[in-house]
C-alpha positions as CSV (number, residue, x, y, z in Angstrom):
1,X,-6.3,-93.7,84.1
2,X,-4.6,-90.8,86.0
3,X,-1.8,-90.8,84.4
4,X,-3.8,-90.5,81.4
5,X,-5.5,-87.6,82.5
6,X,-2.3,-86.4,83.9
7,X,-0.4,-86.8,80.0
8,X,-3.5,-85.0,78.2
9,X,-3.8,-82.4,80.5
10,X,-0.1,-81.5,80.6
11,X,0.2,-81.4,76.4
12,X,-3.1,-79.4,76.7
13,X,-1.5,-76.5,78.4
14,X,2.0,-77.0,77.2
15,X,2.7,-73.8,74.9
16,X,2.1,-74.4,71.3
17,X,5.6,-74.8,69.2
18,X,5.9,-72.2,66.6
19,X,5.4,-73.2,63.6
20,X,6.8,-71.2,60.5
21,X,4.6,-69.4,58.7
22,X,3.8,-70.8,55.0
23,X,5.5,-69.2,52.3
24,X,8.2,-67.2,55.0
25,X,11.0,-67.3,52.7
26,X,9.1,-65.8,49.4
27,X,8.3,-63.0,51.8
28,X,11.6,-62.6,53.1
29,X,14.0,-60.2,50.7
30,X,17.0,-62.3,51.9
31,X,15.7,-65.3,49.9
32,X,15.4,-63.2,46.6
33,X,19.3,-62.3,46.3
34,X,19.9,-64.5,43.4
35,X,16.6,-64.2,41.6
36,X,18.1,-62.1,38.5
37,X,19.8,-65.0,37.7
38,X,16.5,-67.7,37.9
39,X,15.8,-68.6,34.6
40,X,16.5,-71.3,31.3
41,X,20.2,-70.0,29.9
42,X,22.2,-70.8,26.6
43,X,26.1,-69.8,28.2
44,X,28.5,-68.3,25.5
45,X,32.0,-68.3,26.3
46,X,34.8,-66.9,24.4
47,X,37.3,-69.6,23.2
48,X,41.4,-69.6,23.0
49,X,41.3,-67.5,20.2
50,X,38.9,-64.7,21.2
51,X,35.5,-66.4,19.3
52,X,32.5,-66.3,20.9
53,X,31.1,-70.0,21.5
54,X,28.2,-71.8,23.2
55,X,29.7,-73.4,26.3
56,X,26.8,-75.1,27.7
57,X,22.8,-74.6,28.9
58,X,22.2,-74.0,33.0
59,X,18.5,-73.9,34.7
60,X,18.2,-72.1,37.9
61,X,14.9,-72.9,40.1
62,X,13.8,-71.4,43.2
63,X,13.1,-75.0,45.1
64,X,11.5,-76.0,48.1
65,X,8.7,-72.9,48.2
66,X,11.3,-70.5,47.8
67,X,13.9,-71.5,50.2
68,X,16.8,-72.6,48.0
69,X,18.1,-72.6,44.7
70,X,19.2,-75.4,42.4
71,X,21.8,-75.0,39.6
72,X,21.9,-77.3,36.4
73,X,24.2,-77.2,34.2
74,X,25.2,-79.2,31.0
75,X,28.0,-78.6,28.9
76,X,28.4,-78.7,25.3
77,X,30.6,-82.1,25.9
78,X,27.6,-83.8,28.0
79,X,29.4,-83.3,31.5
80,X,26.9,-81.7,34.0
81,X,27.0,-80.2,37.5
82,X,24.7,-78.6,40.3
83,X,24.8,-76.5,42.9
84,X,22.6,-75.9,45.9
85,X,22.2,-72.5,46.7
86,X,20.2,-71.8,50.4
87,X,20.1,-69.1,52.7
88,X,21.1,-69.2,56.6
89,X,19.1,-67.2,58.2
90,X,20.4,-66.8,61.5
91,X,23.8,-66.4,60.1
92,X,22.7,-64.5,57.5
93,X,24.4,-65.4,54.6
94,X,24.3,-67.6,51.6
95,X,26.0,-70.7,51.0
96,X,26.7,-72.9,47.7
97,X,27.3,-76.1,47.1
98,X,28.6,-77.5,43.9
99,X,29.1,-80.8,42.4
100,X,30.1,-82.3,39.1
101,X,29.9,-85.8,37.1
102,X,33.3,-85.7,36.9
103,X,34.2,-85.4,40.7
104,X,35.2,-81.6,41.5
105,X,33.4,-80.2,44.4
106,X,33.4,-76.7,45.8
107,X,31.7,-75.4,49.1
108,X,31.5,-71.3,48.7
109,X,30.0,-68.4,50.9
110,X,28.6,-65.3,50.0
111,X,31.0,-62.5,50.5
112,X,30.5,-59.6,48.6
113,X,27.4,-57.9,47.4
114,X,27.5,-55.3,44.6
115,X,26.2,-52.3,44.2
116,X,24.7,-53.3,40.5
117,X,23.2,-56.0,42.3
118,X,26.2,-58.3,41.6
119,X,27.0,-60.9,44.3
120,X,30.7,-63.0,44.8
121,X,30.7,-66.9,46.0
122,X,34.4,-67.5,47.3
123,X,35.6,-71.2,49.1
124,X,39.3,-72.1,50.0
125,X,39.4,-75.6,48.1
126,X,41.5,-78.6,48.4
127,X,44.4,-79.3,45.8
128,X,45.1,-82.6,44.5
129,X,48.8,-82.4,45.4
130,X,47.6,-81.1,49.0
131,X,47.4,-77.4,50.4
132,X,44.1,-75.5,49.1
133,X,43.5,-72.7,47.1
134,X,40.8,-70.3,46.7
135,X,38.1,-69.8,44.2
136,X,35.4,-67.6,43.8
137,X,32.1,-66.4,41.2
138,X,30.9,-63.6,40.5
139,X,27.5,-63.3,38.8
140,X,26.5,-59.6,37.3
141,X,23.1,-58.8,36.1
142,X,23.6,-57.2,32.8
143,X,21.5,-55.1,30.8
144,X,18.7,-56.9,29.0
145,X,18.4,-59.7,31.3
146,X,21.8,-61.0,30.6
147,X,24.1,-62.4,33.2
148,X,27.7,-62.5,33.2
149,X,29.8,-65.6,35.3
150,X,33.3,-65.0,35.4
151,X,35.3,-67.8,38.3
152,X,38.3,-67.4,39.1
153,X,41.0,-68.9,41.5
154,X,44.2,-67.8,43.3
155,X,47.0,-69.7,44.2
156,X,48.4,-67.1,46.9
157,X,45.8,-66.7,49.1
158,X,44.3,-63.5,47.0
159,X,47.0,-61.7,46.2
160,X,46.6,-62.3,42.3
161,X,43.6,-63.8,40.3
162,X,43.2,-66.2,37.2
163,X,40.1,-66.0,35.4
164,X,39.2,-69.9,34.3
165,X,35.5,-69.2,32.8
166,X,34.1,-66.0,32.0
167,X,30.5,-66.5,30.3
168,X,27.5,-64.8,29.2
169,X,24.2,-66.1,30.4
170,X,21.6,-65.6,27.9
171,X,17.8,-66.3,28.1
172,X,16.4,-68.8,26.2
């Protein structure tokens, strides 16, 4: 019975653990960085011979009250991929994670905000053949609620850039 006492009394008086407070990351700007880009999309992409051509259809939600961001695309061939956006807040910075039905993975950072409210994803990934190589994505707000994706990957460490998807996002 004393140790009873003993227990209730002790988790009684033991300080209360913070809890956080509902809705924290809809209040918090750092969680809205990508929110141009929420939305149902048609993507156009411009084919070998300079035509414009639907590429595919992409859904970005804000998930999980707010806290993250899931990506869903499907391309005109069937094939689709997501990515898991979320935000570390005590690192501050964002973080992606991409994955594919055919096997391709990428794991990016945040490293460049623009000053059009653009924002750049970049990962060193692995190759096949061994060694890595980077890749980033940019995403630009255009005007009339557009949205402009262009990836891109370099092959020595930087230096030089090949575009490998440039697309227009366009509301549905």
């Amino acid at each position: 019975m004393q140790l009873t006492v003993f227990f209730l009394l002790a988790v009684s008086l033991a300080p209360a653990q913070q809890m956080p407070e509902p809705h924290a990351c809809q209040k918090n700007p750092a969680y809205q960085k990508l929110d141009f880009w929420v939305g149902d999309w048609d993507v156009f992409a411009k084919d070998d011979k300079g035509l414009e051509q639907k590429d595919g259809t992409n859904r970005i939600e804000k998930i999980l009250d707010g806290c993250a961001i899931i990506e869903n695309w499907r391309g005109v061939e069937g094939h689709e991929g997501k990515s898991l956006f979320y935000y570390r807040p005590v690192q501050k910075e964002w973080k992606q994670v991409w994955v594919t039905d055919v096997g391709p993975m990428k794991e990016k950072t945040l490293i460049l905000e623009m000053p059009d409210g653009g924002v750049r994803f970049q990962g060193e990934l692995a190759k096949r053949s061994g060694g890595t190589y980077l890749d980033r994505t940019t995403l630009t707000p255009l005007a009339g609620g557009k949205v402009r994706q262009v990836i891109e990957i370099s092959l020595d460490g930087g230096k030089t850039w090949k575009t490998t998807f440039d697309a227009e996002y366009r509301r549905k």
